[in-house]
C-alpha positions in Angstrom: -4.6 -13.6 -2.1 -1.8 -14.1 0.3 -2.4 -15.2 4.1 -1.9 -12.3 6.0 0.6 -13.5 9.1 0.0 -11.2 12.4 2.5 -8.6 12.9 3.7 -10.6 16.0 4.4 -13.2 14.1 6.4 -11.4 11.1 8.9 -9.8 14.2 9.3 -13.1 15.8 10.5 -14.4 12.4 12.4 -11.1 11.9 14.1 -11.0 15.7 15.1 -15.0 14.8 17.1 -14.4 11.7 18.3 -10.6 13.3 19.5 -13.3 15.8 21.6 -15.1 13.8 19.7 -18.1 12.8 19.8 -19.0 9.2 16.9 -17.8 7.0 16.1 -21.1 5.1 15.9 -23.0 8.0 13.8 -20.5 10.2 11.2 -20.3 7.4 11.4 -24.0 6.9 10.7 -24.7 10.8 7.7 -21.6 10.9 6.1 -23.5 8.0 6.6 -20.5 6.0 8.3 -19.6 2.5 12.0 -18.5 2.5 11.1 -15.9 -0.6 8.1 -14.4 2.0 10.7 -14.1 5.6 13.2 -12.7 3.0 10.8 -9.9 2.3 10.0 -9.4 5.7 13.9 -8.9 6.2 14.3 -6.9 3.6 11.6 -4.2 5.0 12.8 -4.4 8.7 16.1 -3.4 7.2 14.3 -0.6 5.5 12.5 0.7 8.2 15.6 0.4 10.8 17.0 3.0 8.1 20.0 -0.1 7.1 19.1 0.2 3.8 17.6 2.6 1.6 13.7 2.3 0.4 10.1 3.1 1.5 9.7 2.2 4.7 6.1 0.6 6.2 5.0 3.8 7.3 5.4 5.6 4.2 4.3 2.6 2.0 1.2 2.3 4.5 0.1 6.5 3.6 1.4 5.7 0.1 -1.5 3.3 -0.5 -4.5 5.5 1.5 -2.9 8.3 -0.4 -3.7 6.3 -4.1 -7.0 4.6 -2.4 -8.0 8.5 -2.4 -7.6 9.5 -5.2 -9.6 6.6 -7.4 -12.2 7.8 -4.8 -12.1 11.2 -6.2 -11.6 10.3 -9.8 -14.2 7.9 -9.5 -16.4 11.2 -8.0 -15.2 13.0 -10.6 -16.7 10.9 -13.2 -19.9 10.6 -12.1 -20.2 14.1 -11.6 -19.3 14.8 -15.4 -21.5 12.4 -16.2 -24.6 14.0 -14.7 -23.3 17.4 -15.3 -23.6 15.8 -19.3 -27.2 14.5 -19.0 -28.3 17.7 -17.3 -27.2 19.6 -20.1 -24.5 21.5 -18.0 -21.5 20.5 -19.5 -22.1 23.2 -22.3 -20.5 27.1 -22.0 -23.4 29.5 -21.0 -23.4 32.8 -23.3 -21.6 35.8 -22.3 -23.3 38.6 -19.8 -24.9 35.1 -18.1 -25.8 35.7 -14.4 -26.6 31.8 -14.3 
């Protein structure tokens, strides 16, 4: 898994190269990739609405928003699979008040 750099820390890097300072070199000197503080670029861009894409906020409800629903699938299944050993899974006959 990735190291997860503070938010401080990504703007710092951000505000350097917004700056004017080159991005190999700032990466280089922050002792992190060039590839990683060219994505970070790339999203403040998005989110200051320079370019077009999902920005953090979106991306951030995006996830809880898929996160959900594999909780409710996942629900879902479990449910069916009782309602299947319980024997409810099968159409009652018409007129049924059950």
């Amino acid at each position: 898994m990735p190291r997860a750099y503070p938010a401080e820390f990504r703007a710092g890097a951000v505000a350097l190269v917004r700056a004017g300072k080159e991005q190999k070199q700032t990466a280089t000197e922050l002792g992190i990739h060039p590839v990683t503080l060219s994505k970070w670029v790339k999203q403040d861009r998005v989110d200051r609405g320079e370019i077009p894409g999902l920005s953090s906020t979106e991306s951030a409800e995006l996830r809880a928003a898929r996160r959900r629903i594999r909780e409710l699938e996942t629900e879902l299944v479990i449910i069916r699979q009782a309602a299947k050993f319980l024997g409810e899974d099968r159409p009652r006959p018409k007129g049924s008040s059950r």
